[in-house]
C-alpha positions in Angstrom: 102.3 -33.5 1.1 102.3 -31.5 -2.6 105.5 -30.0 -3.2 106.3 -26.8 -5.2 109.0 -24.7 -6.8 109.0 -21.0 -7.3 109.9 -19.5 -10.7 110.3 -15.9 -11.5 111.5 -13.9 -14.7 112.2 -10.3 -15.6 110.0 -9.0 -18.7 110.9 -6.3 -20.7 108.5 -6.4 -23.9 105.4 -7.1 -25.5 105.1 -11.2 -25.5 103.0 -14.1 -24.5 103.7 -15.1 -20.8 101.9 -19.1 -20.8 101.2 -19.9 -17.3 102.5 -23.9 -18.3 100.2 -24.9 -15.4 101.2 -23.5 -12.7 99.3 -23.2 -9.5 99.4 -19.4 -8.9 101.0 -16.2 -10.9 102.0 -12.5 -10.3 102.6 -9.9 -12.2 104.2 -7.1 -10.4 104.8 -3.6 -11.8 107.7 -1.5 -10.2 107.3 2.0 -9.4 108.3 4.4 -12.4 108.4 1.8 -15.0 106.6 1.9 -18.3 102.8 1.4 -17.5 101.7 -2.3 -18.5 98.4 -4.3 -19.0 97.9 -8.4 -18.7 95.9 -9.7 -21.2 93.8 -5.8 -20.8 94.3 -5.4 -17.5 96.4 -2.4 -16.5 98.8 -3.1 -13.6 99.0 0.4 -11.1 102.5 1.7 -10.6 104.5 -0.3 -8.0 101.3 -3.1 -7.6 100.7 -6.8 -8.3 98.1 -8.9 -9.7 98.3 -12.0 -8.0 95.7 -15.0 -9.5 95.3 -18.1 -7.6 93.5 -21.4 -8.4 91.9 -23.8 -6.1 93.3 -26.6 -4.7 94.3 -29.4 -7.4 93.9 -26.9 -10.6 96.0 -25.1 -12.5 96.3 -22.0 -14.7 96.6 -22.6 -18.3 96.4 -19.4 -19.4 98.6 -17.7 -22.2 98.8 -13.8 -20.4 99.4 -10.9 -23.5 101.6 -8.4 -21.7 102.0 -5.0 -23.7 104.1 -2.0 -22.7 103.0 1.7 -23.0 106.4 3.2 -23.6 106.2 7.0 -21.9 110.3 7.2 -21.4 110.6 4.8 -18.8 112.0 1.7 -18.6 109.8 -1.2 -19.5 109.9 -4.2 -16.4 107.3 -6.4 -15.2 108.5 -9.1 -13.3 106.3 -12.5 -13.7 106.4 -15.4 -10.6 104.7 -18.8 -11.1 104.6 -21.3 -8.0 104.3 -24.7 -9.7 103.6 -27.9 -8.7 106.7 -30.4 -8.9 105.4 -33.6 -10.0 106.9 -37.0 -8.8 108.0 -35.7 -5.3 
């Protein structure tokens, strides 16, 4: 049986967010914050963008988040679920 651990962080500006293999990501957007896109792709007011891989992959992605400031507060928060290796 695979064994995980859940990670997530607070993001409040334009950076690289490296997915350092991880198993599945989400990028979730809460309501009346600044408007943000992931590596282009705008994330809706109060929604998620969850991305999965298969079964024995992982992400290695480097995700570009960049903040629209409009006078609200810039926050995306970013989880990872990754495999713990060893266990």
């Amino acid at each position: 049986m695979a064994k995980n651990k859940t990670f997530t962080d607070f993001i409040g500006e334009n950076t690289k967010i490296p997915a350092d293999n991880c198993i599945s990501i989400e990028f979730h957007r809460p309501a009346n914050s600044n408007p943000v896109s992931v590596s282009g792709r705008p994330i809706a007011s109060g929604q998620s963008w969850v991305i999965s891989q298969n079964y024995g992959d992982c992400d290695t992605t480097d995700y570009d988040v960049i903040f629209t400031n409009s006078g609200a507060t810039n926050e995306l928060y970013v989880s990872t679920i990754n495999m713990i290796e060893g266990v």
